[in-house]
N, C-alpha and C positions, 0 to 999 in steps of 0.2 A: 099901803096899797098902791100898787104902780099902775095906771091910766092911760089909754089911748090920746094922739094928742089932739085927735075929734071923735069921743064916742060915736056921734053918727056916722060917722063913716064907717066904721068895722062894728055892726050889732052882735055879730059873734060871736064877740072874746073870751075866750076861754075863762072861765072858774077855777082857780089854783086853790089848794088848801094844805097850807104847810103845818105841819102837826111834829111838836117839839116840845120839849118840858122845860131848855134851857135857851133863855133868853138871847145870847149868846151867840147862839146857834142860830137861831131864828135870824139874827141881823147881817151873820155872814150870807147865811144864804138869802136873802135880800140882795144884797150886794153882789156876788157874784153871780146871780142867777139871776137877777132881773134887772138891778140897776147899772151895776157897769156894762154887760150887752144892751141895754136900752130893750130888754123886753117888756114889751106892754101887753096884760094881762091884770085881771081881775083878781088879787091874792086875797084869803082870808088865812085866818091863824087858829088855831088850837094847842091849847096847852098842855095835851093827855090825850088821850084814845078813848077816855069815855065822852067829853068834852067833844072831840072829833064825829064820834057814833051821834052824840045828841046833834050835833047840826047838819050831819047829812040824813039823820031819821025824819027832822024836822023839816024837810024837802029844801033842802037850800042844794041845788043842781050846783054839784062838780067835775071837772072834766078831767083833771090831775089832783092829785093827793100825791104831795114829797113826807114822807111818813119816818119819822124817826126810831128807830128797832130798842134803844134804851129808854124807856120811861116808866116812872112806878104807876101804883096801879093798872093801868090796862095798856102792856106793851104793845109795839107796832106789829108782834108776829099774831096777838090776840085781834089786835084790832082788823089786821090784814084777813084773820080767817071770819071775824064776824061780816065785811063786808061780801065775803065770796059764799059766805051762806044765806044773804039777802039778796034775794033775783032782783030788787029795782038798786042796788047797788051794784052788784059784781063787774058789771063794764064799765067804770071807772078804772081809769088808767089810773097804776098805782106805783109807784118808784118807792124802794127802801130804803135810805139814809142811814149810813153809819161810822163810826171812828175806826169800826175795826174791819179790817179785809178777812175776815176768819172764814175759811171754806163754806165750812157746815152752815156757816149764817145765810149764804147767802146762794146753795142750794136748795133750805129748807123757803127762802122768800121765793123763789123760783118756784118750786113746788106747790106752794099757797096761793097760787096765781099773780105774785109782782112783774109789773113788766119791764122791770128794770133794778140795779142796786148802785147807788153812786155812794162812794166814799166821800166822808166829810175830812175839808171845805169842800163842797161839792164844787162840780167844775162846767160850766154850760156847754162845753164842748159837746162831754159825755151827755147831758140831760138830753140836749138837741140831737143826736145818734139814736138816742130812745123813744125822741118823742119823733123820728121820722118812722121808724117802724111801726107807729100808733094810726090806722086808719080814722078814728075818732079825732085826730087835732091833726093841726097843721101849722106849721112855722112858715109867716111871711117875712121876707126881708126888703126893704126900701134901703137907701141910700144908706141914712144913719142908724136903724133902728131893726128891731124885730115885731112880727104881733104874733102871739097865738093866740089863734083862732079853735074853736067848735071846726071841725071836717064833717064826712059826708059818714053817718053809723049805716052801716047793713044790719036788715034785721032779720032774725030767723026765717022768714016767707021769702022764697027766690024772685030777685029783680025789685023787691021793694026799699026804698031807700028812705032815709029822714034826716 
């Protein structure tokens, strides 16, 4: 889990929840996406999409989910439509993780509401491209480092903000 290097000073921080069946995977993208840019953020892990579903039904607030599309039992395109058919889930920003560039894959994530598809090793460039288009987070930069942060949600009622 990568840390702010004063939680009080940024209460914000974003909730990441990386979900991966391959350990592997899980450590690259550690690495390229949080510790060599120096992002600081709140990661948890899942090892499957039902594993995933139990800790965000169990209300553990997420702001990004980096979701892996191969895994047995309950894959990332299952797990992607369960969360878009639970109204206190679907505005989580959701990015699909995968080894392969295959059209149709990553149409059909687009369709399911992903907001994004980064090819594995994922690369932070691409993640931060996606996560500026997200009104829900926001990328700070300081000198050495990044935070992401929780942004500003609009909510269905015009002018109300949280």
């Amino acid at each position: 889990m990568t840390t702010p290097p004063t939680a009080e000073a940024e209460p914000n921080l974003a909730n990441v929840l990386l979900v991966d069946d391959r350990e592997e995977d899980l450590a690259i993208t550690r690495i390229a996406l949080f510790k060599r840019p120096k992002l600081h953020c709140n990661v948890h892990t899942a090892r499957d999409g039902r594993e995933a579903y139990h800790l965000l039904s169990r209300g553990l607030t997420i702001d990004l989910i980096l979701l892996d599309i191969n895994m047995p039992d309950v894959n990332g395109f299952e797990l992607l439509e369960q969360i878009q058919r639970n109204e206190a889930l679907r505005h989580i920003t959701t990015v699909m993780c995968s080894g392969s560039n295959y059209e149709p894959d990553q149409r059909r994530a687009f369709r399911l509401g992903a907001a994004g598809y980064l090819l594995k090793p994922p690369n932070f460039t691409q993640l931060k491209a996606i996560i500026d288009r997200q009104p829900s987070l926001t990328l700070r930069k300081d000198a050495t480092s990044h935070c992401l942060i929780r942004g500003i949600v609009q909510l269905s009622l015009p002018g109300l903000f949280v």
